[in-house]
C-alpha positions in Angstrom: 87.5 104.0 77.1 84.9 102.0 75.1 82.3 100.0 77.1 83.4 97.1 74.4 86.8 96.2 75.5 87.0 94.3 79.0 89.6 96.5 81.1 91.9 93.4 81.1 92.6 93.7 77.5 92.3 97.6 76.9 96.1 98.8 77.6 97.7 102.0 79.4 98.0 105.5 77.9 99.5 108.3 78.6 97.6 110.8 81.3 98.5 113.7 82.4 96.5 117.4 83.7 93.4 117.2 85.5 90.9 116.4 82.4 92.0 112.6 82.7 91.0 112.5 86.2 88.0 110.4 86.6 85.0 111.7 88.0 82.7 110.6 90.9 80.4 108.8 88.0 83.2 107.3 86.6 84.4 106.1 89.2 81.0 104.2 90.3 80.9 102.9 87.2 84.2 101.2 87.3 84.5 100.2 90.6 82.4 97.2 90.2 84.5 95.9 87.3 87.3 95.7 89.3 85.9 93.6 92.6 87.7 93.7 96.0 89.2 97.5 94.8 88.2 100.1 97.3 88.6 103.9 96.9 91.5 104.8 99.5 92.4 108.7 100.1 89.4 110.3 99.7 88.9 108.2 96.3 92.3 109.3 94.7 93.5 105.7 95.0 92.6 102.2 94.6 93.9 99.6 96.7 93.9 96.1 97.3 95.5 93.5 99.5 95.8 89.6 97.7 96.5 86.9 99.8 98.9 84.2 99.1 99.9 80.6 100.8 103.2 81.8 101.3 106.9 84.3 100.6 107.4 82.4 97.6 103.8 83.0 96.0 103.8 86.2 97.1 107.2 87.4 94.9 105.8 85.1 91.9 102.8 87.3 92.5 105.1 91.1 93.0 107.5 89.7 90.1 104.6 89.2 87.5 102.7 92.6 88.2 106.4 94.3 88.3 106.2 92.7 84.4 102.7 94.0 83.9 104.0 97.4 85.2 106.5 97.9 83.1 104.5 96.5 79.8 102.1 99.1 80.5 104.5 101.5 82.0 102.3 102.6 85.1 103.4 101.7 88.2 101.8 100.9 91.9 102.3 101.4 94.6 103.6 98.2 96.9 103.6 96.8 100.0 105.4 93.3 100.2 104.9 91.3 103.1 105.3 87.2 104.1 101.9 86.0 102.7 100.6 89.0 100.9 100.6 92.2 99.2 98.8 95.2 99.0 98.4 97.0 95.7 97.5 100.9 95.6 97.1 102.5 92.3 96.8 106.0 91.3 98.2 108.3 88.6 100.2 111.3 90.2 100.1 113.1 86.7 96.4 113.8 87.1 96.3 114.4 90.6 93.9 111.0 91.2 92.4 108.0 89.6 92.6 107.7 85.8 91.2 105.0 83.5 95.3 103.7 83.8 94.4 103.0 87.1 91.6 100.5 86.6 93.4 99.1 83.6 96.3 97.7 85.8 94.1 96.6 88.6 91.9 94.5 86.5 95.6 93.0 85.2 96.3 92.8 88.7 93.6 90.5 89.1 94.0 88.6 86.1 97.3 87.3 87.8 95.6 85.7 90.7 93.2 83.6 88.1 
């Protein structure tokens, strides 16, 4: 991925075999670009919980990412409550985190802005 293209604009490719697994150093470099992400499962996930002020905002919220989802066609992993939603990412195909991951996560957030 080129350091010139913010990860909320670059867009989802196709992954698959261990070589597009990101690394420890790749993964501490794009942690930070995506803040309030934490590793999850021994770092072969990302996840995230966003708040909301209620059911309604939180399926506005689901509903727009399911659109982002299918745009880039990579897909999280969900879990829909009242007032909020956690977000998990990671890209069976590689067996861990890919660039995909970090991608959709910085769209994630773009939602919330």
């Amino acid at each position: 991925m080129s350091d010139m293209i913010p990860l909320v604009q670059a867009h989802c490719s196709p992954r698959s075999g261990a070589s597009h697994r990101l690394g420890e150093a790749e993964l501490r470099d794009l942690l930070p670009q995506v803040p309030g992400w934490e590793l999850v499962e021994d770092g072969h996930a990302i996840s995230k919980t966003f708040h909301f002020d209620d059911y309604y905002r939180t399926m506005a919220f689901v509903n727009a990412l399911a659109l982002v989802a299918h745009r880039e066609d990579h897909h999280p992993d969900l879990s829909v409550h009242y007032n909020r939603c956690v977000v998990r990412y990671s890209t069976h195909d590689v067996g861990g985190l890919s660039e995909n991951d970090f991608i959709c996560a910085a769209k994630a957030d773009a939602l919330t802005n």
